[in-house]
Every structure is written in structure tokens, then in C-alpha cells.
N, C-alpha and C positions, 0 to 999 in steps of 0.2 A: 433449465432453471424456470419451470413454472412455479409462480407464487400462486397462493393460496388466493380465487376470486373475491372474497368477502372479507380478507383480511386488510384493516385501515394503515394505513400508513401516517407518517408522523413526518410534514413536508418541511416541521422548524427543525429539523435535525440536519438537512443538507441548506445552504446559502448560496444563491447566485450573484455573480460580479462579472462585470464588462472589464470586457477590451483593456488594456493600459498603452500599446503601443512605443513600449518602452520605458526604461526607470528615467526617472529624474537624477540630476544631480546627485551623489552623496549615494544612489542607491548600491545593491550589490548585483555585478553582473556577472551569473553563474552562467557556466555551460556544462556540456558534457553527457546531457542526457543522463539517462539511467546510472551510471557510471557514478555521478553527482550525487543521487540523492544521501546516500550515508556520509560522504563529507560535509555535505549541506548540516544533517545534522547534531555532527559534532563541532561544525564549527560556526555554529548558532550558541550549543550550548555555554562553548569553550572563548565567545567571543572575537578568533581570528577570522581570517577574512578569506570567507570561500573561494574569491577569485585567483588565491594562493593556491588553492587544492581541483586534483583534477577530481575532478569527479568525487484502437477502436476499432477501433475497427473489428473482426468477427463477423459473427452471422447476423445480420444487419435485419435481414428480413424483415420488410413491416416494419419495423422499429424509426419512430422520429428521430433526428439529430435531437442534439442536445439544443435546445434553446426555450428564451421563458424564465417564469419562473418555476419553481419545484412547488411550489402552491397550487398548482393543478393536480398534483399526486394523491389521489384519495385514498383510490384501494388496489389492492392487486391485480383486478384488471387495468388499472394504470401501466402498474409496473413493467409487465406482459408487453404492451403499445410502443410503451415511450422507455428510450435511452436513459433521459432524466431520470424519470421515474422510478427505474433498476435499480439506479445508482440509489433513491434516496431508498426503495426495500432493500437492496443490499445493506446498507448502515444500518439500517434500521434494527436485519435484524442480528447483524456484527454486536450490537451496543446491548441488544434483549439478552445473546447469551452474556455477554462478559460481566453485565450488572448480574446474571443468577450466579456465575464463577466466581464473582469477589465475596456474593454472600456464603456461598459452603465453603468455600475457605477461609472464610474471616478474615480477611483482607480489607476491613470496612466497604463505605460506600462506593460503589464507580459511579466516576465523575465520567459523563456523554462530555465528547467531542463532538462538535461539530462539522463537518465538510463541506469547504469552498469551491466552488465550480466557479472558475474564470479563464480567460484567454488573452496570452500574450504573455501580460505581466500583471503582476497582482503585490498590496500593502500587506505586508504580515505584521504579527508583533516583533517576529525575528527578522525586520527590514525589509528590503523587496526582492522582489524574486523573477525572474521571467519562466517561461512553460519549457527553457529548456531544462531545466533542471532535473525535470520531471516530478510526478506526486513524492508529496513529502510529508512530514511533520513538523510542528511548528510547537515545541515548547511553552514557549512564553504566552502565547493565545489557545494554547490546547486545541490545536484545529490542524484537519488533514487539508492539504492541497490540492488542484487536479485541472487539469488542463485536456478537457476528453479528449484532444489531438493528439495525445502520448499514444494513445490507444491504436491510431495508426501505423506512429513509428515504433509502436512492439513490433508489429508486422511486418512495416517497410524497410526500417533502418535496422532493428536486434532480431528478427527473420522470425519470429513467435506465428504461429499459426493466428492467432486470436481468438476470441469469441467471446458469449457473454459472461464462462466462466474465468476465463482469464483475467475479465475485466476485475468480475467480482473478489479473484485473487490479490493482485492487487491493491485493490482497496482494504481487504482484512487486514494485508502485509502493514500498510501502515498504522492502523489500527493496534495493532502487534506494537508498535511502537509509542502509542500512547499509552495504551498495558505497562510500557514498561519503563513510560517516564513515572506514572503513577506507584509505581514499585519501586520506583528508584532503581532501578537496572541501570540506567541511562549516566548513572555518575561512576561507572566501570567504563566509562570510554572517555580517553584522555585525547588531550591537542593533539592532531597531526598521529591518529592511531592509524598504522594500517600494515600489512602484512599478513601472509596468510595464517600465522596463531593469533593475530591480533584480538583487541575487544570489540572493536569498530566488526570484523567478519561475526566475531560473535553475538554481536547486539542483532545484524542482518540475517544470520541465521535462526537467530530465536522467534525471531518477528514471521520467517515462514516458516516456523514450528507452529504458531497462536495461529498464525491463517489456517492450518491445516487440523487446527482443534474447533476452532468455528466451522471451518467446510463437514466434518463429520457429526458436528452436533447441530447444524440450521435447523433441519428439518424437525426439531426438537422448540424452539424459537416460536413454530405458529407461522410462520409466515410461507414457509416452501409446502408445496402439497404432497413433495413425496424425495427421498435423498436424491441427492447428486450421483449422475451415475456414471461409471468409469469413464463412459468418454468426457463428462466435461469435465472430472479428475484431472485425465491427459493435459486437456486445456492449459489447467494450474498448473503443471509439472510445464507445459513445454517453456509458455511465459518464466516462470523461474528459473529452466535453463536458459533461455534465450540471454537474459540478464546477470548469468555469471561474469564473474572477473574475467576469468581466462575467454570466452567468448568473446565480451566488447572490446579485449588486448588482445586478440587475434583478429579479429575482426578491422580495430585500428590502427594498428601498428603491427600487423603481419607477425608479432610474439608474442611468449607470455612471459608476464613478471610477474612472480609469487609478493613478492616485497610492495609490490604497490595494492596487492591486494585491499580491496575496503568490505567487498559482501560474500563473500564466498565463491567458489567455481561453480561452475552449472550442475556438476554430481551433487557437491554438495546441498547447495540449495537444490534440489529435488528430496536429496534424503532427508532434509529435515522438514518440510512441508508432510513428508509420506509418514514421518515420525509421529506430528503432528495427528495427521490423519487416521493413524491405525492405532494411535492408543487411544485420542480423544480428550488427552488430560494434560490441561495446563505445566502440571508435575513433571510431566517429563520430558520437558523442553527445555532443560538446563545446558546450555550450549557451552556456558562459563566452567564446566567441569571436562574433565579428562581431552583427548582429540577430537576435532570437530569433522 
């Protein structure tokens, strides 16, 4: 993932936030890791209450932790140095393709989200949240989450190799999902969806469809100096297996249950990131159509 050295970066697209040490009163306390994030946000949208529903690390080299502001991120030798940095050319240039995508499809304007960087716990418009929930989307304030400790427990806790493409996986995946609150995708997933034909796998599967149409179109973007190459492909593939349903239900509780499914199995979520990635086109990431 080298960025392009002269290429500027835009540090109001990512937002830093401290510590929370905990919700307050009244807040919502999610767990569950990875597992989480698609309940989180169906039942942001849906209003019930996540506490009902279950559910960085990499090649480090040289690269700073994440701390600061993203106000230090000029240019792509930024990027290169600093963790922060990635993250804010990653978005940056997530947000560059999807704004040309919504124009030749006439899909009007995209609307930039923004991404929060905080640790612990963090105020959303959709209530509060702690870092176990893992990255997420956030509806009501149009903003991705991110707790760069996730990036870790890709590795330590759901066994993901890591690295910086994985990171950058992730981060499209949610993006994927503000694609698709903008589209209105997101009002096909009902209270308490889950199962493996569900909407809720289908919303999760489409979302690593969009990452896997951004990973083949970046270097198109101005920002990377040359594509992504099969190994850090692998990267995104292993992260999306590692965070399959059947995975994290084998993994904690020694079975799998199809029925409590929320994002897909580790096959699946591979093949639709690769779907993504080999056609290139938003179009054919229709997950809401025929078997997923």
C-alpha cells in the first residue's frame, strides 16, 4: 500500500476523540466484537436495544501508533510513516472513488462521511458505544467508528493475519455501508434480522462486495502509486474470513448456528469481496437477489 508521495491528503475527513472509559448512565453497552457490528446496526436503525442482540495490528514496520491529531497528515509521505495517516488516505481515497460512482450512475451527490478515531468508548448520534463492538456505522450522524485496537483483536482474538491491507479492508467495508444507507439499502433490514438467508447477512455481504469494488478501482482515485497486489488482496480475504459467522460461533461456542447468523460465513464473505474485486462494478453486488 504505497501512496502516491505528492499526493495531499484531506485530515478534515478523519476526526480524533479521547478515551471515554466507560458509558455513562442510560448509555448502550454492546459487546461481542465483530460479531456486533451488523446488530449494532440494525438495531440503531430499528431502535431496539443492542444489549438484546448478540453480536492492528499487521506489518507495523516504522509505522507510529495511532495518536494526535490527523491534522498532521498532509501528504502521502504521511501516509507511508504514520498509522493515523493510512487511515485518513485510506478514506480519503474510499470517499474520491464513490463520489465518481454516484456520478455515472446518477445516483446524485455523495454525501462524505466522516471517520472517528477514539478509544474505549465513544458519543454517537446512535447513543454510545464502547470499542468492543467493533468499527461500525452510525446512521443518524453519517460517521464510521474505529477503535485502532480492533485491529489487534483481528489477529489476536478472530486469528486474521493482519496488515495494512486488512486494515484498509475494513474501513471500505463500513463505508460499504454508508453507500448503502445513502441508497436506501439499509431499510431491507428489519428488527432482530438474522439467519443465514436473512437481510441483515445480506446488507454485510454487499458492504464486502463495495470494499472489493473500491480495492480494484484505488489506484484509479490518484492516491496509491500502483494496484494492490495479490498478497495484500490475501490480507482482505483472510480479515473477512477470520470474521465469518460460522468462525466466531466455532470459535465461541465450539458450534455453528446458521439461525443466528448476522454477516455471512467466512466462504461467503470472501466470495463476495472477490466479486467485488473482479468485476469492479458497483452493479454487481446485488446480494438481495437469488442465494448469497
Amino acid at each position: 500500500m504505497d501512496f502516491r508521495d505528492d499526493v495531499d491528503l484531506d485530515s478534515s475527513q478523519v476526526e480524533n476523540r479521547g478515551g471515554g472509559g466507560g458509558l455513562r448512565g442510560g448509555g448502550l453497552a454492546i459487546g461481542g466484537g465483530a460479531a456486533g457490528i451488523i446488530a449494532l446496526i440494525a438495531a440503531l436503525i430499528f431502535g431496539i436495544n443492542p444489549g438484546d442482540i448478540t453480536g492492528g495490528g499487521g506489518d507495523t514496520t516504522g509505522v507510529q501508533p495511532t495518536s494526535g491529531s490527523s491534522e498532521e497528515c498532509k501528504k502521502g509521505t504521511d501516509a507511508d510513516k504514520s498509522e493515523n495517516c493510512r487511515v485518513v488516505g485510506v478514506v480519503n481515497s474510499i470517499q474520491a472513488y464513490w463520489t465518481d460512482a454516484f456520478d455515472k450512475a446518477g445516483n446524485g451527490q455523495y454525501s462524505k462521511a466522516n471517520t472517528v478515531l477514539f478509544s474505549q468508548a465513544v458519543d454517537t448520534g446512535c447513543g454510545q458505544a464502547t470499542s468492543q463492538v467493533g468499527p461500525f456505522y452510525c446512521p443518524s450522524d453519517k460517521r464510521v467508528y474505529l477503535d485502532m485496537t480492533f485491529f489487534d483483536e483481528l489477529e489476536s482474538k478472530f486469528g486474521a493475519k493482519g496488515g495494512p491491507f486488512a486494515q484498509a479492508y475494513v474501513i471500505a467495508h463500513e463505508y460499504g455501508h454508508h453507500v448503502q444507507d445513502l441508497l436506501g439499502t439499509m431499510e431491507r433490514v428489519g428488527p432482530n434480522s438474522q439467519g443465514a438467508d436473512s437481510a441483515s447477512v445480506r446488507l454485510e455481504l454487499q458492504a464486502d462486495c463495495y470494499a472489493g469494488v473500491w480495492a480494484k478501482n484505488a489506484v484509479d482515485t490518484g492516491f496509491y502509486e500502483k494496484p494492490f497486489t495479490d498478497t495484500e488482496i490475501q490480507e482482505a480475504l483472510d480479515a473477512a474470513a477470520a470474521v465469518g459467522d460460522d468462525r466466531i460461533q466455532e470459535r465461541a461456542q465450539g458450534r455453528v448456528d446458521p439461525e443466528g447468523f448476522t454477516h455471512g460465513t467466512a466462504e461467503q464473505r470472501m466470495k463476495w469481496f472477490s466479486t467485488g474485486y473482479k468485476t469492479a462494478e458497483p452493479g454487481q453486488c446485488d446480494t438481495f437477489k437469488g442465494s448469497v
